[in-house]
N, C-alpha and C positions, 0 to 999 in steps of 0.2 A: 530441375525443381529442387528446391532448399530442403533440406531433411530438417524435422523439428528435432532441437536437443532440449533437454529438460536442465531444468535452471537447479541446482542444487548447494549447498554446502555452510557453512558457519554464517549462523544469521537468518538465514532461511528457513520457517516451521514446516514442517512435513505434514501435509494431511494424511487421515485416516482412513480418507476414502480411495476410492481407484483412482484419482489423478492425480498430474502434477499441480504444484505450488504454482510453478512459473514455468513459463518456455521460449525458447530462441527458437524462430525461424528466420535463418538470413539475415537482415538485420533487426526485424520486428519483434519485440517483447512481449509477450503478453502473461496477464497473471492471472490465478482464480484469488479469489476471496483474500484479504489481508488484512488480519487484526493487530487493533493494539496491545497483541501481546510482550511480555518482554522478551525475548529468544532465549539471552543466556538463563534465566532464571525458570522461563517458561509456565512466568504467573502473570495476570491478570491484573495489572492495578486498577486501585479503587476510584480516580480520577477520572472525568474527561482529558485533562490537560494531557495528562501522563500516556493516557492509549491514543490519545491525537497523534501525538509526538512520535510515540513508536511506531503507528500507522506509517507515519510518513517515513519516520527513521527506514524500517524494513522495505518498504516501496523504494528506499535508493539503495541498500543493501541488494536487491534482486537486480539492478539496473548495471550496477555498478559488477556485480560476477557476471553478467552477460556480455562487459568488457564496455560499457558507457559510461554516464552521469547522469545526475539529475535535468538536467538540460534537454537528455532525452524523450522522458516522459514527456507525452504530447497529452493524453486523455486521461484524467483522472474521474470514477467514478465511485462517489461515495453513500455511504448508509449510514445514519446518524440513529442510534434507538431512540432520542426525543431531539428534537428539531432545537432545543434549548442550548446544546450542545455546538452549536454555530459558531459561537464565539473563541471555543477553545480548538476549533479545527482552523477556524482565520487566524488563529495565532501560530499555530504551528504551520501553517500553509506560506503564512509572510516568511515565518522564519527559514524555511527549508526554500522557500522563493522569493527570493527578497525585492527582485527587481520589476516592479512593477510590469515593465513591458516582455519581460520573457517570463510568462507563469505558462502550462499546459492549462487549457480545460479543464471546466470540471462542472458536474453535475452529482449534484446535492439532494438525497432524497431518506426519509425516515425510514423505519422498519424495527419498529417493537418489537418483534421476533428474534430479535439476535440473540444468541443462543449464552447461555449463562450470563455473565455480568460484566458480557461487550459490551461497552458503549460506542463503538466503531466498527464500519470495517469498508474496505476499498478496495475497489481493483483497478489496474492501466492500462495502457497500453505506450509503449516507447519504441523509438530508433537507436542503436546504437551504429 
């Protein structure tokens, strides 16, 4: 049986809570929760565009220490705080997947709840 390792290092936010970020089992990735925070600065921009982008940025950041790419992500699952925000995640979704016929998945749903002044957050799952 595959022993889980836990996904760590530059680029990667640490949560506060008892689990990990990210994990490798075997070749399966999988994440909790992923905002568009900035890592290095480890602030919050005030944009959709901006934490779109870093959503996706850190989701290949986590992909990529697990020893993949972007290509691997198969299932992206996301949280938008207002569903208005659509347009700035399809922009950064083209950008980081550009090619029409190789995008992962993905399901798209609201949650007002997000905690401070996320306007995002995501989680995956990938092959390396």
């Amino acid at each position: 049986m595959a022993k889980r390792e836990r996904l760590k290092g530059k680029g990667i936010s640490e949560h506060p809570q008892p689990f990990s970020a990210a994990v490798k089992i075997g070749n399966m990735v999988f994440t909790s929760g992923i905002s568009g925070d900035d890592t290095e600065t480890h602030k919050v921009p005030d944009s959709a565009e901006e934490q779109c982008a870093n959503a996706l940025k850190n989701a290949k950041t986590i992909i990529e220490t697990a020893g993949g790419t972007a290509d691997g992500i198969a299932k992206v699952t996301v949280w938008l705080k207002d569903i208005a925000h659509r347009d700035a995640l399809n922009k950064a979704w083209v950008a980081m997947f550009p090619d029409e016929n190789n995008r992962p998945c993905r399901h798209t749903l609201t949650n007002p709840g997000l905690a401070q002044n996320r306007l995002i957050q995501i989680d995956f799952i990938g092959v390396v």
